[in-house]
VEXPA-737993 format. One record per residue (C-alpha): x, y, z; residue number from 1; residue in three letters. Coordinates in steps of 0.1 Angstrom, whole numbers. Example, Ala and Ser with C-alpha at 12.3 -4.5 7.8 and 13.67 -1.06 7.14 Angstrom:
REC       X       Y       Z   num   residu
REC     123     -45      78     1      ALA
REC     137     -11      71     2      SER
//
This chain:
REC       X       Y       Z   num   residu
REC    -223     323     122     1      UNK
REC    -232     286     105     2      UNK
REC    -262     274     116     3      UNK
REC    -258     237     133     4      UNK
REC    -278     205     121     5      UNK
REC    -289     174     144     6      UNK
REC    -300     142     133     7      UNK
REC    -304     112     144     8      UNK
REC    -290      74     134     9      UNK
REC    -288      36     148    10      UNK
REC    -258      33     134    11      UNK
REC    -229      60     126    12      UNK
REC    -199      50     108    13      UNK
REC    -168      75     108    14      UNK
REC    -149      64      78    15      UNK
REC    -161      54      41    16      UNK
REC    -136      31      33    17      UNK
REC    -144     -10      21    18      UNK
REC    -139     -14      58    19      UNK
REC    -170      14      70    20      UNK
REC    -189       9      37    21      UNK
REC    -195     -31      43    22      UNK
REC    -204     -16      81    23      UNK
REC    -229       6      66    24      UNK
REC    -244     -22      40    25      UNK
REC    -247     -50      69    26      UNK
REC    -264     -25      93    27      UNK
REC    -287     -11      64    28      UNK
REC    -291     -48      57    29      UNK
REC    -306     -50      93    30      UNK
REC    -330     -22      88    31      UNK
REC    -314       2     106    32      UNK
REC    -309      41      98    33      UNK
REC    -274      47      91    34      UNK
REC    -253      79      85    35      UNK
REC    -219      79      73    36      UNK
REC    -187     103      79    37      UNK
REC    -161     106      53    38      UNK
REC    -132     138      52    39      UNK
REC    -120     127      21    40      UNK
REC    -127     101     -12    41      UNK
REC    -154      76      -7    42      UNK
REC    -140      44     -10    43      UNK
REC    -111      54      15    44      UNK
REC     -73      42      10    45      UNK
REC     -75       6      -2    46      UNK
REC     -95      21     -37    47      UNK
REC     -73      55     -44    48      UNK
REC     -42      52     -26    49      UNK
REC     -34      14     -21    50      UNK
REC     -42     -22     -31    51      UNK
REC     -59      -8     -67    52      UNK
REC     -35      15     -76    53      UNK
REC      -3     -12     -66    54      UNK
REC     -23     -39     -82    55      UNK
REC     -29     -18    -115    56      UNK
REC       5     -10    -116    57      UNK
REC      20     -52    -104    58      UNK
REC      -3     -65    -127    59      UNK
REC      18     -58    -163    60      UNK
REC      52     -64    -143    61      UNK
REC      38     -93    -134    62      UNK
REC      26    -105    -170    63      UNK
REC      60     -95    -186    64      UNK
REC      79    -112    -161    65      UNK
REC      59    -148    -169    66      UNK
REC      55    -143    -208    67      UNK
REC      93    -139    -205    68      UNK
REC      95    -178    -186    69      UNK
REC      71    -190    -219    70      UNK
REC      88    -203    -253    71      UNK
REC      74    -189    -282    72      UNK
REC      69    -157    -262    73      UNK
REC     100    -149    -241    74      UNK
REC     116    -130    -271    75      UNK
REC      90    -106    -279    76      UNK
REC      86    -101    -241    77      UNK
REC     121     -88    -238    78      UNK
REC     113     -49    -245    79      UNK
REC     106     -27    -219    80      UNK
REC      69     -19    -209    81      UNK
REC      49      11    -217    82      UNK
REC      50      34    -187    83      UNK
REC      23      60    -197    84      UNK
REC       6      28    -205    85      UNK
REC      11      19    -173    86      UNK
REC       3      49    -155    87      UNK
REC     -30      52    -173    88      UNK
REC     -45      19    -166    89      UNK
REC     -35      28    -128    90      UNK
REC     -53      58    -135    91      UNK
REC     -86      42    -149    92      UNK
REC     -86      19    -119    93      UNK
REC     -87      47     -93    94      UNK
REC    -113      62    -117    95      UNK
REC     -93      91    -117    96      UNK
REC     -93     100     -80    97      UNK
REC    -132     111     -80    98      UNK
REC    -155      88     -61    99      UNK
REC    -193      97     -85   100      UNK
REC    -195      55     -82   101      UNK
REC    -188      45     -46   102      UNK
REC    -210      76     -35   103      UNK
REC    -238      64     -62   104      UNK
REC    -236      30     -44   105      UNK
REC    -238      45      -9   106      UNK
REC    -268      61     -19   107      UNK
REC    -280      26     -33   108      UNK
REC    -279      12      -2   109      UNK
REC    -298      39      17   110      UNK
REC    -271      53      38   111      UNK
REC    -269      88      46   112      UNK
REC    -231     104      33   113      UNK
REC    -215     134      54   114      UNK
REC    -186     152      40   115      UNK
REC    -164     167      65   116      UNK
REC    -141     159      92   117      UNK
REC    -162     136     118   118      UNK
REC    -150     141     155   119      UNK
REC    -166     124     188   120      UNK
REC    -181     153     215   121      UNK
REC    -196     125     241   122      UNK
REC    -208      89     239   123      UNK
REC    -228      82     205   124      UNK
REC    -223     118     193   125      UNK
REC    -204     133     167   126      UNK
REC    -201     167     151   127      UNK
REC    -192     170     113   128      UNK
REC    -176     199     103   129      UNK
REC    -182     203      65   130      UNK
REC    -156     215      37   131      UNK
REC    -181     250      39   132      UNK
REC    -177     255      80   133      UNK
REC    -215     237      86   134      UNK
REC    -215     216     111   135      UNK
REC    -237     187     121   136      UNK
REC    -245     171     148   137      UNK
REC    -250     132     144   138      UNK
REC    -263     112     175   139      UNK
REC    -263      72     175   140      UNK
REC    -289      49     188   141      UNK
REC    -273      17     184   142      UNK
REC    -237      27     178   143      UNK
REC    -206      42     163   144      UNK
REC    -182      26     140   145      UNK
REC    -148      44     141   146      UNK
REC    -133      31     110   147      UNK
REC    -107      58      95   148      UNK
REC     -79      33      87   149      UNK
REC     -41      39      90   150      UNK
REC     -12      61      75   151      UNK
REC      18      56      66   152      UNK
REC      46      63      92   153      UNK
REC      71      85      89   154      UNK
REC     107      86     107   155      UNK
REC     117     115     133   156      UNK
REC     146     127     111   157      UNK
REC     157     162     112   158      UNK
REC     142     182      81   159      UNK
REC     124     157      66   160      UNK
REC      96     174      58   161      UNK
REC     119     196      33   162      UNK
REC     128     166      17   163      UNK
REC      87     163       6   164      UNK
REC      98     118       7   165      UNK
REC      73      97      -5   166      UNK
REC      48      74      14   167      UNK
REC      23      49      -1   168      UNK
REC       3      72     -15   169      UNK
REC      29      90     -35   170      UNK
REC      42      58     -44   171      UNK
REC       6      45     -58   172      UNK
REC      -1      80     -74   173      UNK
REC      30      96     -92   174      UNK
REC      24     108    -124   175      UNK
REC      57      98    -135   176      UNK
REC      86      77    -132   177      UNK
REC     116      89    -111   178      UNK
REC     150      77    -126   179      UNK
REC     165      67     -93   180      UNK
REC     143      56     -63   181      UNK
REC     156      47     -28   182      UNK
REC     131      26      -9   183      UNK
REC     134      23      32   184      UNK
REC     118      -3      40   185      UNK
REC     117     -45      36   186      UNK
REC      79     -55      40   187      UNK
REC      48     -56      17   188      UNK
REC      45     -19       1   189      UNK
REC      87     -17      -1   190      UNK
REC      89     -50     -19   191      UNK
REC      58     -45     -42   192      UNK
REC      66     -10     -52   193      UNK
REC     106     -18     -55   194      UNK
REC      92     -44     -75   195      UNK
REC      72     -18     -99   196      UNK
REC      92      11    -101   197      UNK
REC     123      -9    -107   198      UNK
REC     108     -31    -138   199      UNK
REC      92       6    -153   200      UNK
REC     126      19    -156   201      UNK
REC     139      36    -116   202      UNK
REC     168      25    -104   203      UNK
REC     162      12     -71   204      UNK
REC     185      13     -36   205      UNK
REC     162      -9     -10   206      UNK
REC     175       7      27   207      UNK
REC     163     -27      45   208      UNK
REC     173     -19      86   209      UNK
REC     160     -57      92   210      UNK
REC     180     -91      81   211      UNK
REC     157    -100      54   212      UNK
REC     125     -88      33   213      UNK
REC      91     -95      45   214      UNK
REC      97    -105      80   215      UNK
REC      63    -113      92   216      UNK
REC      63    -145      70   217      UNK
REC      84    -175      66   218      UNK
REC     119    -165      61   219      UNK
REC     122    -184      26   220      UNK
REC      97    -159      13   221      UNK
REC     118    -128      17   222      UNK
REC     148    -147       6   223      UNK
REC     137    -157     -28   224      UNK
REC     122    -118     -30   225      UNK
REC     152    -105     -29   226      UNK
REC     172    -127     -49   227      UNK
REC     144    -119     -76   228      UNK
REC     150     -80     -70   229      UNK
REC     185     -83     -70   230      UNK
REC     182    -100     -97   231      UNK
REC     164     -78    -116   232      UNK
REC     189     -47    -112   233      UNK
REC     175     -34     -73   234      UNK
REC     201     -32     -48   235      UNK
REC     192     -48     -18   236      UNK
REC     209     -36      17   237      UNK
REC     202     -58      45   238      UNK
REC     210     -42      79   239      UNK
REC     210     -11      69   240      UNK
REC     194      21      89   241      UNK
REC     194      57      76   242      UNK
REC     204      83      93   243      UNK
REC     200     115      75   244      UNK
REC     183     129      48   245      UNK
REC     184     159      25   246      UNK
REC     174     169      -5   247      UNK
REC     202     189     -28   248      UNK
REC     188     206     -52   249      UNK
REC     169     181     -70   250      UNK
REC     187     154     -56   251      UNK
REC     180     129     -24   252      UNK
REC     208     121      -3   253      UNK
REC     203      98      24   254      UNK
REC     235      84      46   255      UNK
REC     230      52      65   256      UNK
REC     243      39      95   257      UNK
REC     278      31      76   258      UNK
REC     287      62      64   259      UNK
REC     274      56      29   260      UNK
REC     256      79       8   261      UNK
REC     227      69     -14   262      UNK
REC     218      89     -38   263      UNK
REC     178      99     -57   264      UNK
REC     152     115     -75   265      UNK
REC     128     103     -49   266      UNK
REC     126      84     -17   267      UNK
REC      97      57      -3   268      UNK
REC      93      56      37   269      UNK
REC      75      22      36   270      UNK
REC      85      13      70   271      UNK
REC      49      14      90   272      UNK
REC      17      24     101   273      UNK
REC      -2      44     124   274      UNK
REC     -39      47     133   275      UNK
REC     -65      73     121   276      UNK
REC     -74      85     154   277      UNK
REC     -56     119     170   278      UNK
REC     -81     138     156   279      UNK
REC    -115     121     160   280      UNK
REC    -122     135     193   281      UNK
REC    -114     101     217   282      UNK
REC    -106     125     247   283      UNK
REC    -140     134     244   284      UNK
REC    -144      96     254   285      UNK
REC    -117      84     280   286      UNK
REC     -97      73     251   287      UNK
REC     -61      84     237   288      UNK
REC     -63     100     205   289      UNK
REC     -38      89     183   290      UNK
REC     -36      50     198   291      UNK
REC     -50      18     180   292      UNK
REC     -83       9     197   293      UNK
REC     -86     -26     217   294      UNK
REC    -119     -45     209   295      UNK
REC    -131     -77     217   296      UNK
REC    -142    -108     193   297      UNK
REC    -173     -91     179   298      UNK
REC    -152     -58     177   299      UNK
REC    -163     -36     204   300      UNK
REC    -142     -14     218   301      UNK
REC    -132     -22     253   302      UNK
REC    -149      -4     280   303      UNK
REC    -175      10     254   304      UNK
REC    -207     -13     249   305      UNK
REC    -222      14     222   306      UNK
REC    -181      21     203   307      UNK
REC    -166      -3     181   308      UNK
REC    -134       0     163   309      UNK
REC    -135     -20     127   310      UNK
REC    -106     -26     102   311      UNK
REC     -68      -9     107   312      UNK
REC     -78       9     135   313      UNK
REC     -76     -18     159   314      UNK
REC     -46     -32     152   315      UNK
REC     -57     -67     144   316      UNK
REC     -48     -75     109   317      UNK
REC     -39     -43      85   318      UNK
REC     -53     -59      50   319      UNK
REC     -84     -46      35   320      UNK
REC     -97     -80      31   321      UNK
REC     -94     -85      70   322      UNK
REC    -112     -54      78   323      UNK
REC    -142     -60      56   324      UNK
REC    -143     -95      69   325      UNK
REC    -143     -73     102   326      UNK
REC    -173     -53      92   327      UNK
REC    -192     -81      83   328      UNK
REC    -189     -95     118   329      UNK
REC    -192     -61     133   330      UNK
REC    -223     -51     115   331      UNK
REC    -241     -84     123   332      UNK
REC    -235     -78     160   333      UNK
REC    -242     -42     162   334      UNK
REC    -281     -56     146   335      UNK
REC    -281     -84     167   336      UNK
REC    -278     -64     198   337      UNK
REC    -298     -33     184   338      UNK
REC    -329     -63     178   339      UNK
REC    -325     -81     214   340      UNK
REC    -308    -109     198   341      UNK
REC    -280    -133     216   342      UNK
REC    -247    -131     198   343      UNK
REC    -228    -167     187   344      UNK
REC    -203    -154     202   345      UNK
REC    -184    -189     199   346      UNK
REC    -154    -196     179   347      UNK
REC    -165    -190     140   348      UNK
REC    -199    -184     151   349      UNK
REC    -216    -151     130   350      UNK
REC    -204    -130     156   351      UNK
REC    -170    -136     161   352      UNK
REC    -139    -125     140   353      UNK
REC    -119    -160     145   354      UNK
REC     -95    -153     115   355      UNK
REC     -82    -127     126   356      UNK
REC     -64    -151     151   357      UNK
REC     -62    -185     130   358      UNK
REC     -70    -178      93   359      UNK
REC     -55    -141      79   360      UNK
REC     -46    -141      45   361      UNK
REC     -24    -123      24   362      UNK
REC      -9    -121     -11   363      UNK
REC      26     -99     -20   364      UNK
REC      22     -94     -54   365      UNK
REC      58     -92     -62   366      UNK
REC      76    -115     -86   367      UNK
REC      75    -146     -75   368      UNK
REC      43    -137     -57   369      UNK
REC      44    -149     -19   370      UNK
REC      10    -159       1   371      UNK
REC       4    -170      30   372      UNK
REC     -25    -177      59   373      UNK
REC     -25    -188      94   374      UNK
REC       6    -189     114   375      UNK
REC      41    -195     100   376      UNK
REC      63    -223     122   377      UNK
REC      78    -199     145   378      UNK
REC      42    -183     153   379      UNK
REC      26    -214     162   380      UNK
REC      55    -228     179   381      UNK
REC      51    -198     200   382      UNK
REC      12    -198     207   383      UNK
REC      22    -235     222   384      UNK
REC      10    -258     195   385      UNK
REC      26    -292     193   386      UNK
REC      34    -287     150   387      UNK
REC      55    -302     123   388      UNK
REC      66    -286      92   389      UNK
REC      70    -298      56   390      UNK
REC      84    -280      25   391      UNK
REC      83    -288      -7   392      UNK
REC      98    -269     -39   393      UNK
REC      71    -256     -64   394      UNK
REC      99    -268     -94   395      UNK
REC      92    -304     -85   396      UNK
REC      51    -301     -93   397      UNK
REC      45    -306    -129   398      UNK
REC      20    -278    -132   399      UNK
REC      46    -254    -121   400      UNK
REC      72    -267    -152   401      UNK
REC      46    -260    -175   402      UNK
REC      36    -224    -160   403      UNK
REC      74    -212    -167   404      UNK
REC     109    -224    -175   405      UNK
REC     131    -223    -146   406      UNK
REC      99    -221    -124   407      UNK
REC     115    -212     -85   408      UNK
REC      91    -214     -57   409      UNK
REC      87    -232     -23   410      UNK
REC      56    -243      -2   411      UNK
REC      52    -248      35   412      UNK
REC      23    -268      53   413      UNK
REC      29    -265      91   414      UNK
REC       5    -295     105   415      UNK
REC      -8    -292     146   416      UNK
REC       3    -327     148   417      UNK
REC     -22    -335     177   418      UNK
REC     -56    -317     161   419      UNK
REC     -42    -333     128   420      UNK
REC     -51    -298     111   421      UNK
REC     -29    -272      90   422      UNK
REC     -18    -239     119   423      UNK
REC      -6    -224      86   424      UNK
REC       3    -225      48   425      UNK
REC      32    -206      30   426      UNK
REC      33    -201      -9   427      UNK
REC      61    -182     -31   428      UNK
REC      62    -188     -67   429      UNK
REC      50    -171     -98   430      UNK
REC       9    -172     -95   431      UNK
REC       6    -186     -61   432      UNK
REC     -17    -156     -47   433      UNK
REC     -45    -178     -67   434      UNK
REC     -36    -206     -48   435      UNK
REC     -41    -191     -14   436      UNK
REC     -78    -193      -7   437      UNK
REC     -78    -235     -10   438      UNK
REC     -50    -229      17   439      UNK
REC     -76    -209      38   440      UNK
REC    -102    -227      35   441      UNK
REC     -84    -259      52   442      UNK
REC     -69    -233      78   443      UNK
REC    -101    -218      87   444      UNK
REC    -123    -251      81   445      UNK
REC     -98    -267     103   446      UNK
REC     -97    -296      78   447      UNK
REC     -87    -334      85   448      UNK
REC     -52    -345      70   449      UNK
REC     -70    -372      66   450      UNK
REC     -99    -357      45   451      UNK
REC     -74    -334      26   452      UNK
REC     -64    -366      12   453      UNK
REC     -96    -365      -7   454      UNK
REC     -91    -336     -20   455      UNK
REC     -77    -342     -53   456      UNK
REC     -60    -315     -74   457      UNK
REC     -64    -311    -110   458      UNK
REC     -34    -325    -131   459      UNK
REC     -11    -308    -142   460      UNK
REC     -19    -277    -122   461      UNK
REC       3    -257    -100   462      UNK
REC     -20    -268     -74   463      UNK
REC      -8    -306     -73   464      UNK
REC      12    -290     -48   465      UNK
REC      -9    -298     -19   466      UNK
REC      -5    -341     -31   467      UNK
REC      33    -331     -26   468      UNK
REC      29    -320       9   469      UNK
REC       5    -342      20   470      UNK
REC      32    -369       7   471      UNK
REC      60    -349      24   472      UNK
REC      39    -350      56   473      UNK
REC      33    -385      55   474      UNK
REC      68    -396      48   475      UNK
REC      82    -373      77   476      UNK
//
């Protein structure tokens, strides 16, 4: 019989990902006891399984693909790039799939670390069962922070599981490269890891059941994607659904919707995600395990004054960036109301998670790189805003020439003609994710057309740009 611990917290967070360690750091910030919950690796998906990993691997794609747009080194840039190279400096950046440093910093910040799988029994109580059958029983003052992220969906095809496909993970973590990949999917993870498996050496099939890449952002972004994939040797089907799957022998088969059978080493489900939560014990709670939780501004879960819901979990904005920005807010609030103090609970006040409706940012790091914040035309035509859009192509801006030959990119400004402020800012080009955060800062700062006049860009930088639009705008 395991004997059963109980200690008390203000603050419990379920989840040690960016998203629960930032909740952790604001609350211990705020002087208040905190305990956190983590089944697996410290430092959750974003650090072992996602946006290191796929950046470790885009980053030498990326920096072959412009050295080969640069005389003097387009020649030598011609061979193909060192895979166990590759593989190794992926490697180095998950540091190996152990988690010594992000537990070492937990520690540092005074915050209590449970292994084990966390699940709710009541209001502000959880048990943690521990990898050797201990369990303990955490109870919360203040509140509870459910942050356990996503994963990646899978399809309800018959005997798929025999088929052992790949999801993110096994697309950020293979030890090796699979001479023939088929990749289901037309958003962020199947373009960027199309994108890196296709320039290390796979041949890649792109099963895309959508009209176009990247669907949540302007349409020119997935557009000139896919003309770069193409381009590079991935075939790209449009329209396309599978129906079946199977694996022979070694070999994938999938058949689509036509009647066609693809054929691969491996195949890449990138088509989705689901929230963290049918096992965290939300019954317990009046909740649905299994759903996405709903929370307000300050990211309390509805119905719950002492439950908040922080990062993927709720649905909001699925980007580790967002969800730290989320924990930030969420952790102010949770001390605010733990000292007696009134939240700003106004629009960009300390308390409030505003850009997660006006400002989210993002960055697809394929080649050409595509970024984006706010809302593309068609969203903020359909929030009710009274906007104008103005593109411009990247090849006309000097800076751009002079970053690569045959430099192909495009740039969209979409102006609230009344407000006189930018709704949103779309960027594709080769290095445009550095671009992005000027972008958000006028989204977010909800700055004049007038005053971004003033705002002069270096010459001759990529980011002369904005004097294009601005132009663009004026002469509409």
């Amino acid at each position: 019989m395991t004997e059963t611990e109980t200690n008390a917290y203000d603050v419990v967070v379920l989840g040690a990902g960016p998203v629960g360690e930032n909740v952790a750091d604001r609350a211990r910030a705020a002087g208040l006891t905190t305990a956190v919950v983590e089944s697996e690796l410290v430092g959750g998906e974003c650090s072992y399984w996602a946006c290191m990993p796929s950046k470790a691997l885009l980053r030498p794609v990326i920096a072959r693909a412009d050295a080969r747009r640069v005389p003097g080194l387009s020649q030598s840039a011609q061979g193909p790039l060192d895979a166990s190279a590759v593989l190794a400096h992926r490697d180095y950046y998950t540091s190996h799939w152990k988690d010594d440093g992000q537990v070492g910093w937990l520690d540092s910040i005074g915050a209590d670390l449970y292994r084990g799988h966390g699940r709710l029994t009541g209001p502000r109580t959880l048990t943690v069962t521990g990898p050797d059958g201990a369990e303990h029983v955490l109870t919360a003052r203040h509140a509870v922070a459910v942050c356990t992220g996503s994963r990646a969906s899978l399809p309800e095809l018959p005997g798929l599981d025999e088929v052992k496909p790949w999801t993110s993970r096994e697309a950020t973590s293979s030890p090796s490269v699979p001479g023939r990949l088929i990749v289901v999917g037309g958003g962020v993870v199947a373009t960027e890891m199309a994108t890196v498996w296709q320039a290390l050496g796979s041949q890649v099939t792109m099963l895309v059941r959508g009209k176009g890449l990247l669907p949540r952002m302007e349409p020119f972004a997935g557009e000139l994607i896919a003309e770069a994939l193409t381009e590079a040797g991935t075939d790209v089907r449009t329209g396309t659904s599978v129906e079946s799957v199977t694996r022979e022998g070694g070999t994938v088969v999938a058949v689509t919707d036509t009647g066609d059978r693809v054929e691969a080493d491996e195949i890449l489900f990138a088509i989705g995600r689901a929230p963290r939560t049918d096992d965290i014990g939300l019954e317990t709670i009046g909740l649905d395990p299994g759903s996405w939780l709903p929370v307000d501004d300050s990211l309390r879960v509805t119905g719950h004054d002492w439950l908040y819901a922080v990062g993927d979990v709720n649905q909001r904005a699925l980007l580790t960036h967002q969800g730290k920005y989320q924990a930030r807010i969420a952790g102010a609030a949770i001390a605010a109301r733990a000292t007696g103090e009134s939240l700003l609970a106004q629009p960009w006040g300390a308390h409030t998670a505003t850009a997660d409706h006006a400002a989210v940012p993002q960055v697809v790091f394929t080649d050409p790189e595509a970024a984006a914040v706010g809302l593309s035309l068609a969203e903020a035509e359909q929030a009710g805003h009274r906007v104008k859009s103005v593109d411009v192509d990247l090849s006309t801006v000097a800076g751009a020439g002079l970053y690569a030959d045959g430099y192909k990119g495009r740039a969209r400004m979409v102006v609230d003609v009344e407000a006189e402020i930018l709704r949103g800012v779309t960027l594709v080009g080769p290095g445009v994710g550095e671009l992005i955060h000027s972008a958000t800062i006028a989204v977010a700062g909800e700055v004049p057309v007038s005053r971004l006049w003033h705002a002069v860009p270096s010459y001759p930088t990529i980011s002369e740009v904005w004097l294009r639009l601005l132009e663009a705008y004026r002469d509409a």
